[in-house]
N, C-alpha and C positions, 0 to 999 in steps of 0.2 A: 674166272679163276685159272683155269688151263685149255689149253687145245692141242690137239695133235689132228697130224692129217698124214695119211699112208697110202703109198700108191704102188702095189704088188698086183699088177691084172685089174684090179676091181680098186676103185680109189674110196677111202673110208676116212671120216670126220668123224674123230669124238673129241667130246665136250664136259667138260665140268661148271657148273653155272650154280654160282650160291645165291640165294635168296630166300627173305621172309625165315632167315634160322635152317634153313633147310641145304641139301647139294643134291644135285639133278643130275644125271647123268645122259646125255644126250649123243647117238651116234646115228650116221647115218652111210647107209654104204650105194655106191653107184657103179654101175655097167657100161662102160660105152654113153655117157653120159646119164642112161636113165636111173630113176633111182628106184633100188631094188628091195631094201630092208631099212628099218628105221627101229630104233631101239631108246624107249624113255623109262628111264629108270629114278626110282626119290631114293636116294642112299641116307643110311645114319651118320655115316661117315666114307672116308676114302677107301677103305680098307674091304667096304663089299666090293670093291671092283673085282677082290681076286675069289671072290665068291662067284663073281659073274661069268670067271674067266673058268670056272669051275663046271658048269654047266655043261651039258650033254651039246652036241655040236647040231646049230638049228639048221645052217648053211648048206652047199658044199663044199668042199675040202677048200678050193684058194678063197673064198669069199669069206668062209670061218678062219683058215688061218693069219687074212688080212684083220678080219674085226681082231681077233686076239691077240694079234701084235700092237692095234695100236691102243688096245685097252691096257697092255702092258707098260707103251713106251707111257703113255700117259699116266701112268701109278709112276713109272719111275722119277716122271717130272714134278708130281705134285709131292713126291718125296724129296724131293730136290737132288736128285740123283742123277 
């Protein structure tokens, strides 16, 4: 459905994947190649991402401000924006 990938320090892949009726939200963040945080989410629709982006900060500061950039640019894509 969408993908974005953000590379601020820490390089971060999120994913949007429909299937079986449903949208998945899928990210995952890396260090220095390894990988450090993985994030699977069943959404109702698109629009929890900014639910998600809402959330208390699980990271540290560049690691969280990377995943929330690109949980952003990716709402803004699948808005067609």
């Amino acid at each position: 459905m969408a993908r974005v990938e953000v590379s601020q320090g820490v390089y971060v892949v999120c994913e949007l994947i429909e299937g079986n009726g449903r949208i998945f939200l899928e990210c995952s963040l890396r260090r220095q190649g390894r990988l450090g945080f993985k994030l699977h989410e069943k959404l109702k629709n698109v629009e929890e991402i900014e639910e998600i982006m809402r959330r208390p900060r699980w990271l540290g500061e560049e690691s969280d401000r990377a995943l929330r950039r690109a949980l952003s640019l990716l709402l803004e894509k699948v808005r067609g924006g």
